[in-house]
Backbone as JSON, one array per atom type, in Angstrom:
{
  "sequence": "XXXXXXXXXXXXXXXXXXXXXXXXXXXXXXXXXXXXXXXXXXXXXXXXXXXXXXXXXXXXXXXXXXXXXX",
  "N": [[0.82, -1.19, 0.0], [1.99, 1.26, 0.66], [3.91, 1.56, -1.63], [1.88, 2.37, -3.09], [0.93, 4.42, -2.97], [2.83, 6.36, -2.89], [3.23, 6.32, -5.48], [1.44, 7.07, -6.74], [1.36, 9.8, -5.71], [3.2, 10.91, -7.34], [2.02, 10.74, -9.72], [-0.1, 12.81, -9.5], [1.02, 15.18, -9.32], [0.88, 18.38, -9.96], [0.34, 20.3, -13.12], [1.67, 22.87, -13.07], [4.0, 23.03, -12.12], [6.82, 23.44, -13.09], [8.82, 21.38, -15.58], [12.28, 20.41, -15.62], [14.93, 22.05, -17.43], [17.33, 21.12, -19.98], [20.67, 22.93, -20.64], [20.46, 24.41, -23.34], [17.61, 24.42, -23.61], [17.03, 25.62, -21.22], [18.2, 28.29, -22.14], [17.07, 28.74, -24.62], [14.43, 29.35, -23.96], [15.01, 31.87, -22.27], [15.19, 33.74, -24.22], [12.88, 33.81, -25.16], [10.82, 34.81, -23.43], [8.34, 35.49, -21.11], [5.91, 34.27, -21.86], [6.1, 32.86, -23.79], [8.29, 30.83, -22.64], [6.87, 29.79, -20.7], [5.16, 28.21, -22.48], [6.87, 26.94, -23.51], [7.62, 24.98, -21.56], [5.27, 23.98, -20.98], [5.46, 22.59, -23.21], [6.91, 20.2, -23.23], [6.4, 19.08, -20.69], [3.62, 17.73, -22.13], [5.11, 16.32, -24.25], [6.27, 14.42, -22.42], [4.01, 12.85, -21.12], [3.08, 10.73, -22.14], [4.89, 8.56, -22.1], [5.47, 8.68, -19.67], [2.57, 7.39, -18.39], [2.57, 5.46, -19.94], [4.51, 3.62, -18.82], [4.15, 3.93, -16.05], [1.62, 2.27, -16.29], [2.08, 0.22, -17.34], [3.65, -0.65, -15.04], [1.98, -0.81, -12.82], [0.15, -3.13, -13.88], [2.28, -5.14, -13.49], [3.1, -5.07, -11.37], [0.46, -5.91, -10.19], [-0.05, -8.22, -11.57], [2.01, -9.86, -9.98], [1.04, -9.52, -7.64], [-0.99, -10.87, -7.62], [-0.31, -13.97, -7.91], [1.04, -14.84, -5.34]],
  "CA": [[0.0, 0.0, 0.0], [2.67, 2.41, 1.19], [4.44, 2.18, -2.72], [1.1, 2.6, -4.58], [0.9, 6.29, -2.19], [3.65, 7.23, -3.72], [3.02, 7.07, -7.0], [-0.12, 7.9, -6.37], [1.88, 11.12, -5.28], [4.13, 11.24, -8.45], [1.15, 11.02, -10.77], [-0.86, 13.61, -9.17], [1.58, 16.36, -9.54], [-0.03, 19.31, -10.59], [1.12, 20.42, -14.57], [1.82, 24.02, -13.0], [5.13, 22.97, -11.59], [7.8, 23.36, -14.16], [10.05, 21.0, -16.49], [13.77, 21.17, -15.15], [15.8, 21.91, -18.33], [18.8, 21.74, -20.41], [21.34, 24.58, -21.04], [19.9, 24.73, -24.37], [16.04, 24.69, -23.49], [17.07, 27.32, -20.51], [18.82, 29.85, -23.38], [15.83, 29.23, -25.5], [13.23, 29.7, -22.81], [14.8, 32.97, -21.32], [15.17, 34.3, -25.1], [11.19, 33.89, -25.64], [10.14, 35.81, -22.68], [7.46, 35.04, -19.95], [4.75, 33.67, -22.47], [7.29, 31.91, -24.69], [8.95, 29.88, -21.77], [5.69, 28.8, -20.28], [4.73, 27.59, -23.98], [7.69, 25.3, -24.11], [7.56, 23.9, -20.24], [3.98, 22.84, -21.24], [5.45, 21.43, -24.38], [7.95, 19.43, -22.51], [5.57, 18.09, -19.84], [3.36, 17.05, -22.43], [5.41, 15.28, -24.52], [6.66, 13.65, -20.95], [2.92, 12.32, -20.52], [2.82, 9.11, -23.23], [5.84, 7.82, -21.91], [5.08, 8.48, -18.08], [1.61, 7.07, -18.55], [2.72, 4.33, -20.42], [5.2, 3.08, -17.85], [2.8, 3.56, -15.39], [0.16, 1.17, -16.8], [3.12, -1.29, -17.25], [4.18, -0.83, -13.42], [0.65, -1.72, -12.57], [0.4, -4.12, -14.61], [3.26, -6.12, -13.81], [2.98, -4.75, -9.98], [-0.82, -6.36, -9.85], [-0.02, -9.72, -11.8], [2.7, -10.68, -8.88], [0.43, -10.08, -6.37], [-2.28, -12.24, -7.6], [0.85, -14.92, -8.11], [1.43, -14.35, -4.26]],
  "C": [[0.87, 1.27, 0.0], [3.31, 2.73, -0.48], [3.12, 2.76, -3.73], [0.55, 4.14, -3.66], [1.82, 6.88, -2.87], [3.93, 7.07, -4.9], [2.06, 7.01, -7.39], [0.55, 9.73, -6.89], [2.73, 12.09, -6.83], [3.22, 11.38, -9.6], [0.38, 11.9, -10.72], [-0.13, 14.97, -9.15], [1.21, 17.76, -10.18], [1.22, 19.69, -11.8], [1.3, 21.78, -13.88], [3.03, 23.67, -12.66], [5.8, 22.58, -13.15], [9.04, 22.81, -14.67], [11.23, 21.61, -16.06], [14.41, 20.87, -16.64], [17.27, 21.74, -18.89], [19.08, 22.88, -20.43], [20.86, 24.65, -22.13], [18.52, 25.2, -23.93], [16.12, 26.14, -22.83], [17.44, 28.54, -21.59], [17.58, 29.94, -23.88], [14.76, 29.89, -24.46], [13.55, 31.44, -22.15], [15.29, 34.45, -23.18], [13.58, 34.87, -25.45], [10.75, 34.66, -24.32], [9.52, 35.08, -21.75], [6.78, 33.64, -20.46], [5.51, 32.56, -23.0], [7.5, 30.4, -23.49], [7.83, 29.17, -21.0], [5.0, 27.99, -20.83], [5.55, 26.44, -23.6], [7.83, 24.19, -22.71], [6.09, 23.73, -20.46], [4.31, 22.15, -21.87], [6.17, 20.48, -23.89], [7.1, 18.15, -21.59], [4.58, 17.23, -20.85], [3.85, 16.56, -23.68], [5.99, 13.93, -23.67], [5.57, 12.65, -20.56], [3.01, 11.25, -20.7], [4.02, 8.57, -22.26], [5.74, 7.32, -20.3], [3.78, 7.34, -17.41], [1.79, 5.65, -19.13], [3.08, 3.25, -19.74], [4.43, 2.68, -16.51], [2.06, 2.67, -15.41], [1.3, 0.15, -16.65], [3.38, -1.72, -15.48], [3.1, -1.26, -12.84], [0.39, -2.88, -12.88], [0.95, -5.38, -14.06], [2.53, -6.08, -11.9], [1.75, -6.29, -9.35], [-0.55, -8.04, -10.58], [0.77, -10.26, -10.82], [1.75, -10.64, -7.91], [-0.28, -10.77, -6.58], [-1.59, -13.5, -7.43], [1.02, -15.52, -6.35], [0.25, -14.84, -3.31]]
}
């Protein structure tokens, strides 16, 4: 119970908290301005989703077939 809280915790992250970047992304991001840089840390997070989401379902997945095993 105590691991499926925490990523519980890790999936519930609110999208307002912001993508840590490269030195590239940061240059670009503080070139584009306010609006700009909040554009591309959305674009970041959601291209981050499929893959997060994906893994996820797998970690369940796999998580929930051992315990039935068990």
């Amino acid at each position: 119970m105590k691991h499926f809280i925490i990523l519980l915790l890790f999936t519930l992250v609110p999208a307002a908290l912001y993508a840590q970047g490269c030195t590239v992304c940061t240059q670009t991001a503080g070139q584009l301005g306010e609006k700009g840089a909040q554009g591309l840390n959305f674009g970041i997070l959601y291209l981050a989703l499929l893959p997060i989401t994906f893994i996820s379902i797998l970690g369940y997945v796999w998580w929930r077939h051992n315990k039935v095993r068990q």
